[in-house]
N, C-alpha and C positions, 0 to 999 in steps of 0.2 A: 769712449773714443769721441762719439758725438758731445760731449762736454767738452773736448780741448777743442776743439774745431770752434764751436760758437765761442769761446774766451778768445783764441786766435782772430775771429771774426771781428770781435768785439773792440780786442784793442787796434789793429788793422785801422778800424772806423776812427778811433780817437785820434790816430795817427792823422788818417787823411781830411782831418778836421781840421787839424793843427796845420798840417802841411799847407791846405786851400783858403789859410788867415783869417776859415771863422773865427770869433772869440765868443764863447761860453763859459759858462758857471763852471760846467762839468768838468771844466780843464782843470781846475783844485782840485776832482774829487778825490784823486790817489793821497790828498796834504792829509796827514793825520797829529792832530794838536796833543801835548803834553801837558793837561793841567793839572794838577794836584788835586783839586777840590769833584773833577770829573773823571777822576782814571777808570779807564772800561777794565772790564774784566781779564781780558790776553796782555794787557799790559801797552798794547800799542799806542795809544794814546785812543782820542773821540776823533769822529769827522769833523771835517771843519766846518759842515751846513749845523754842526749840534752847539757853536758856539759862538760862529757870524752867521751873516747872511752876504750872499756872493750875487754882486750886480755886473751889469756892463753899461758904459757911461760912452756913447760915441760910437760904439761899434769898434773899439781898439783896446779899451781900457777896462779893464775889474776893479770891480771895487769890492773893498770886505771891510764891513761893518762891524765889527764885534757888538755882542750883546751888553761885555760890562768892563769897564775901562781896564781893569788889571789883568783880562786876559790878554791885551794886545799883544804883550812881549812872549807868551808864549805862541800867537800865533806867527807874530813877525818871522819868530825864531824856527818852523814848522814851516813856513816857506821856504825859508832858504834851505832847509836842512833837505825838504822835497827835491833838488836840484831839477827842478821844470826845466828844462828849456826856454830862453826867454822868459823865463819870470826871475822880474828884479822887483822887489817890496818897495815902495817909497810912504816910509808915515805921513799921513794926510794932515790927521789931528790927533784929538787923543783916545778917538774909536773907531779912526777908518786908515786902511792902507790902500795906496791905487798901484797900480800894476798894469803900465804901459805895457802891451802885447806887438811887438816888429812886424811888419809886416814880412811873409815869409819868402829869402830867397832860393836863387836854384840852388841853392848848397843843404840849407836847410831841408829844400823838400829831397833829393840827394842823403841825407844822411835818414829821414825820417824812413826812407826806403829801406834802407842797409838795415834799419833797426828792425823792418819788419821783417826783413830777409833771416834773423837771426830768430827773430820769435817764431819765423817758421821750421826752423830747422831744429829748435826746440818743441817746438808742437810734433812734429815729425817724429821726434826721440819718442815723446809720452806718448802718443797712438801706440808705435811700435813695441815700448814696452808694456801697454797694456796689453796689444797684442798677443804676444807672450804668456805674459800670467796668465789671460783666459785658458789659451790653450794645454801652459802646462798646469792649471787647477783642474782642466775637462779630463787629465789624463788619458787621453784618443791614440786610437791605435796608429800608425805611421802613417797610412793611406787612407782614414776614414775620412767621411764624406763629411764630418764636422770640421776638421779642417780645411776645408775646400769653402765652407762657410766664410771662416773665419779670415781666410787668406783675401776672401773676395771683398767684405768688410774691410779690411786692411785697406787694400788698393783705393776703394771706395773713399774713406775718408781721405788718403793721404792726395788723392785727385783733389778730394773739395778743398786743401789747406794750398796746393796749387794753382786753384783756380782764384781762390782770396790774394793769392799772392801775385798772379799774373794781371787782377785788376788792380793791385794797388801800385803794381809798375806803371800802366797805362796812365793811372788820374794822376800820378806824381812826374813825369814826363821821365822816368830812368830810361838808359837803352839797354 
């Protein structure tokens, strides 16, 4: 349970990252590239830090480097397929794309909200079902005092995933 909570945490932050017009590297990190010559093993593609390198130029702008000219097109293509928000690929040259980052308004930070709102309520689900399995793996008797454990654990985390969620209404100005 304490694993969905810190993931929930986690992305909560990247959200409110994006939302308050930092621009970071990090913002790629979900991009994962398709090369031929570097397929990982699940098939997904490689990170994108395993085959550029990811700056910021201005305090607005990303830039990605590629390490060697013929990956560009499958990173280009690894962008767009990521559907970031606000990221639109502009080819630079024939090793670099920049990626003008908007600065963000109240719609945007408004939507980045809803999106946490949903991760929460998905976090919610997997606590609960975890909840569950524990309880029915413990096989306990109706009123045992392990369930009273488990019940107060419950509440426990599903507070903490309201409390991530009640700050990231505050920093994103939702009402």
């Amino acid at each position: 349970m304490q694993a969905y909570v810190d993931k929930f945490r986690k992305d909560v932050a990247t959200l409110e990252q994006r939302a308050n017009g930092r621009v970071t590297p990090a913002m790629l990190s979900p991009v994962r590239v398709a090369v031929p010559e570097y397929e990982s093993a699940d098939g997904r593609g490689v990170k994108l830090e395993e085959v550029a390198t990811v700056g910021v130029r201005d305090g607005t702008t990303l830039i990605v480097t590629v390490f060697e000219e013929q990956t560009l097109k499958h990173v280009e293509k690894a962008l767009y397929d990521a559907k970031l928000p606000g990221v639109v690929p502009q080819k630079a040259d024939s090793r670099t794309i920049k990626i003008p980052i908007p600065k963000p308004t109240v719609e945007t930070r408004l939507a980045m909200f809803s999106t946490a709102q949903r991760q929460a309520e998905d976090t919610r689900v997997l606590i609960r079902k975890q909840h569950q399995a524990s309880v029915k793996k413990g096989g306990y008797e109706k009123h045992a005092p392990e369930i009273k454990e488990f019940q107060t654990l419950l509440d426990k985390f599903l507070a903490e995933v309201d409390k991530i969620l009640a700050e990231a209404k505050k920093s994103s100005g939702a009402k």
